[in-house]
Structures are given as C-alpha cells and as structure tokens.
C-alpha positions in Angstrom: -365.7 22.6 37.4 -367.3 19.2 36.7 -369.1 18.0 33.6 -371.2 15.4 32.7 -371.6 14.9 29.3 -374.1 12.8 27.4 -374.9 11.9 23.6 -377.5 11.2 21.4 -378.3 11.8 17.6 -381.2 12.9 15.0 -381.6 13.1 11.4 -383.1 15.8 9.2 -383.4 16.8 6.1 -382.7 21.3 5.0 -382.1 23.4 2.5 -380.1 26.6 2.9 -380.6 30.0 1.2 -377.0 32.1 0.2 -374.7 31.6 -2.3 -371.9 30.5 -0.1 -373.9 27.6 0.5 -373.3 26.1 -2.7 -375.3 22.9 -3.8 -376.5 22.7 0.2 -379.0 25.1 -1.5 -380.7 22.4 -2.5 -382.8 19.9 -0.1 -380.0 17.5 1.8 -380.0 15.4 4.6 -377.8 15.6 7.2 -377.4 13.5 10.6 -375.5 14.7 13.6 -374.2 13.4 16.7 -375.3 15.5 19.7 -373.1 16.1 23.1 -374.7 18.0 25.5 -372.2 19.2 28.5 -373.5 20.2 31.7 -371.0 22.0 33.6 -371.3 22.6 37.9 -369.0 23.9 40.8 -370.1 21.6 43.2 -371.7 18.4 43.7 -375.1 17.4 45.2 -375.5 15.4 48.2 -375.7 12.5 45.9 -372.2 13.4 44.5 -373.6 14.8 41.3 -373.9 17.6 39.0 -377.0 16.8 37.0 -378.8 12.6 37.0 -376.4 11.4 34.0 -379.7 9.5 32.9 -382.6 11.8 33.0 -380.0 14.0 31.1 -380.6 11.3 28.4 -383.9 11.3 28.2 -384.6 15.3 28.2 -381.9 15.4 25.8 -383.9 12.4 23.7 -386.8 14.0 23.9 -386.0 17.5 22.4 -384.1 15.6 19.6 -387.3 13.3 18.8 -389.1 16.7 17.5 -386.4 17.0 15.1 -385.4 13.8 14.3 -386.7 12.6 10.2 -387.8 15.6 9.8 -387.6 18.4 7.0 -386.7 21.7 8.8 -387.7 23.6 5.6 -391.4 22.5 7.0 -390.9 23.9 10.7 -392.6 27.2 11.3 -390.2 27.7 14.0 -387.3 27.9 11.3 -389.3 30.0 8.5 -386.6 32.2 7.1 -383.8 30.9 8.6 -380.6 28.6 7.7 -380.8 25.7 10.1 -376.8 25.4 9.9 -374.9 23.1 12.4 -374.7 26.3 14.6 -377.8 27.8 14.6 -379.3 24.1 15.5 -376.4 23.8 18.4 -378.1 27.3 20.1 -381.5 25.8 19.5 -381.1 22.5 21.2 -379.6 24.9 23.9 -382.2 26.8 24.5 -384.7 23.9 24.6 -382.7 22.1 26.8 -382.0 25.2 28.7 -386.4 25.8 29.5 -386.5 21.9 30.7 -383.6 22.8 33.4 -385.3 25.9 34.3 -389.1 24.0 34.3 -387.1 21.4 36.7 -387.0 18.0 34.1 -383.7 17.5 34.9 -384.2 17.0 38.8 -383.3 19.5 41.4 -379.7 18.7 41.6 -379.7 20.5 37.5 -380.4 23.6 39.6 -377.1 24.7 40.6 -376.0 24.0 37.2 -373.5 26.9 35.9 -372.9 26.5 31.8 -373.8 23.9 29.0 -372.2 23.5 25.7 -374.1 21.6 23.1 -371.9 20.4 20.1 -373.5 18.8 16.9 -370.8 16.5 15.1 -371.7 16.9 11.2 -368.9 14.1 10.7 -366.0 12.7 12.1 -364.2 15.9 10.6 -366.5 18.8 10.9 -368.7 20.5 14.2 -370.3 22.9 15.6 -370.9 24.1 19.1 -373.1 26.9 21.2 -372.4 27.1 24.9 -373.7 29.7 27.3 -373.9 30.3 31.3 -377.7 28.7 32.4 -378.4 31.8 34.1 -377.6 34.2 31.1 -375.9 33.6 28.0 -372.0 33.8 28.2 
C-alpha cells in the first residue's frame, strides 16, 4: 500500500453541550493541524497515487470554509458537538465528494482508503479513516 500524505491547518472557535465536557461548554478556540492520507495499491503511469499538490489545494480549500470561524454559527453543525472526531469524519467526507467529483485528477481514482487526523496539540488527536468506496 502507498500513501501520500499532506498537511494543512484551520482555526475555529465551539462550544460543546454535555457535562463531560467541562468548561469546553463554554465558547473556545481551538486550532488543529490537519493530515490527510491517501492510501493506493498501485501507482499511475506517472508513478503516483494521488498529485501530492492538488491534494494541497483540495485539502486548502475545504479547510478555508472552516477556518476563523465559529462552528456554533454553522447550520451544518446545529445540534451537534463539533469534537476533534466528529470534524476528522467531516473533512473526510468533504474531501471524499471532491475525489469522487474528480478535483483530485484521475490518477485519485484508483484511490483505496484515506485517514484524516486532526492534531489538537502536540499531545492529543483524533483521526477518521474509511475505504473511498464505502466506509471501512
């Protein structure tokens, strides 16, 4: 199996609701370090699993619709805890539409898993990772 791997980050700003949250119950920023793997069996004629740098950019891209903002605000996340996990399976599944839409170039087609992890810090993170065509 080959993966490519590449990183980005973006900032936001939650609130949780739950007890076991503690004083995260209260509005708090937070800033993680994405890494999104893209795993492959085989190579393309070019020698590659998935263009290292259009990778960047998708990646970029879904991250600048988060990035400074207040996930409290987002529609999308009405009624949910935004935790380090449930934001790893969201930038997933966005990143998982843009291979299946084609952004990543066709060589992304013969992709086989991803894993997205979300560093919190140098001592804490979450990951999701899941086949591309189905969920593991």
């Amino acid at each position: 199996m080959y993966t490519v791997c590449v990183r980005d980050h973006f900032m936001i700003a939650h609130s949780f609701t739950g007890d076991i949250f503690g004083p995260a119950q209260e509005l708090h920023g937070a800033t993680y370090v994405v890494d999104a793997e893209f795993r492959g069996l085989e190579l393309d004629t070019n020698g590659v699993i998935v263009d290292i740098g259009c990778a960047g950019k998708v990646l970029k891209s879904i991250l600048e619709d988060l990035n400074y903002k207040n996930l409290d605000e987002n529609k999308d996340f009405s009624d949910k805890n935004t935790t380090t996990e449930f934001l790893a399976y969201t930038v997933f599944q966005r990143l998982l539409t843009c291979i299946q839409q084609g952004d990543l170039g066709p060589s992304a087609s013969s992709l086989d898993s991803m894993r997205i992890t979300l560093h919190e810090s140098h001592v804490a993170w979450a990951a999701y990772e899941g086949k591309i065509n189905g969920d593991i």
